[in-house]
C-alpha positions in Angstrom: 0.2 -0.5 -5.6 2.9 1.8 -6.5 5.5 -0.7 -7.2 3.0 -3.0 -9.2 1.8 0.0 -11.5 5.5 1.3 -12.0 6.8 -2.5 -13.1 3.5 -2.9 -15.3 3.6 0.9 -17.6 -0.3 1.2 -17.1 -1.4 3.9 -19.6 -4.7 4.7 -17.3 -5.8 3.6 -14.1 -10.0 3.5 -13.1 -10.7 2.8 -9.6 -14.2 2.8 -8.1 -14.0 4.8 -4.6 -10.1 4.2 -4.0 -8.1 7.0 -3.2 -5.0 4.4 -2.7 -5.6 4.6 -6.4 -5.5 7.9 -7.3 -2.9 8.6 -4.8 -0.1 6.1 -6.4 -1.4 7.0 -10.6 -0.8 10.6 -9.7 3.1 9.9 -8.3 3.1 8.0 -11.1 1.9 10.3 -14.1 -0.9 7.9 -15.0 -4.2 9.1 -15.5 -6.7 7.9 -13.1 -10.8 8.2 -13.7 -12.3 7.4 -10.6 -16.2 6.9 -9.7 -17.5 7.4 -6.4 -21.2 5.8 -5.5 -21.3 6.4 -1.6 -21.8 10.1 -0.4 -20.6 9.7 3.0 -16.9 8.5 2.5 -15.8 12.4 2.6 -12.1 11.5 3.2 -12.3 9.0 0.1 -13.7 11.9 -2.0 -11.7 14.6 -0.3 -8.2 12.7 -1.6 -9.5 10.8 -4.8 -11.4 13.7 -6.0 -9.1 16.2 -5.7 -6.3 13.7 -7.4 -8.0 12.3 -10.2 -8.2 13.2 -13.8 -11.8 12.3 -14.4 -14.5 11.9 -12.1 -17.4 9.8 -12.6 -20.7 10.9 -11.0 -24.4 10.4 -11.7 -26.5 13.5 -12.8 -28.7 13.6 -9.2 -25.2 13.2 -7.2 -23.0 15.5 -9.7 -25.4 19.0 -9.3 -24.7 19.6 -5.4 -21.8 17.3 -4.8 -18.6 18.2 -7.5 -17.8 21.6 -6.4 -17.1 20.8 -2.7 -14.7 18.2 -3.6 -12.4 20.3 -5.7 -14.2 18.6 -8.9 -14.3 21.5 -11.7 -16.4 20.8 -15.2 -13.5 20.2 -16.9 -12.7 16.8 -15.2 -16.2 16.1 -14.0 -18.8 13.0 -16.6 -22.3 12.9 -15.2 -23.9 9.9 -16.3 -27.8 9.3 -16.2 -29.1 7.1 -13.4 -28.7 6.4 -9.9 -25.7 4.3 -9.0 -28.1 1.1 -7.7 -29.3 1.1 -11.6 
């Protein structure tokens, strides 16, 4: 993922759940929004949270889950909805 994203010059990268993702754009210098929709993956949120430039969570998740995860207001966008919507 590395390799590919170095040959291509990606100017952002958005993963859903990948911390492969966010782990390769931040050795990289590309900004990565990533959007997590399954509460239990702690290792996936422990790495791609902490990584990541945005994170993408819904309202209901956002209020007891960001803070834990090393996600601070300033890279955190609550959108309205559950996930399944």
């Amino acid at each position: 993922m590395r390799r590919f994203g170095k040959r291509q010059g990606f100017d952002l990268a958005l993963a859903h759940g990948s911390y492969d993702l966010a782990m390769a754009a931040r050795s990289l210098g590309i900004p990565e929004a990533n959007m997590h929709d399954y509460e239990y993956a702690s290792t996936q949120h422990q790495i791609a949270c902490r990584l990541a430039t945005r994170v993408n969570l819904s309202r209901q998740r956002a209020a007891g889950a960001a803070s834990p995860l090393g996600v601070k207001a300033d890279k955190l966008f609550q959108y309205p909805g559950l996930k399944e919507e």
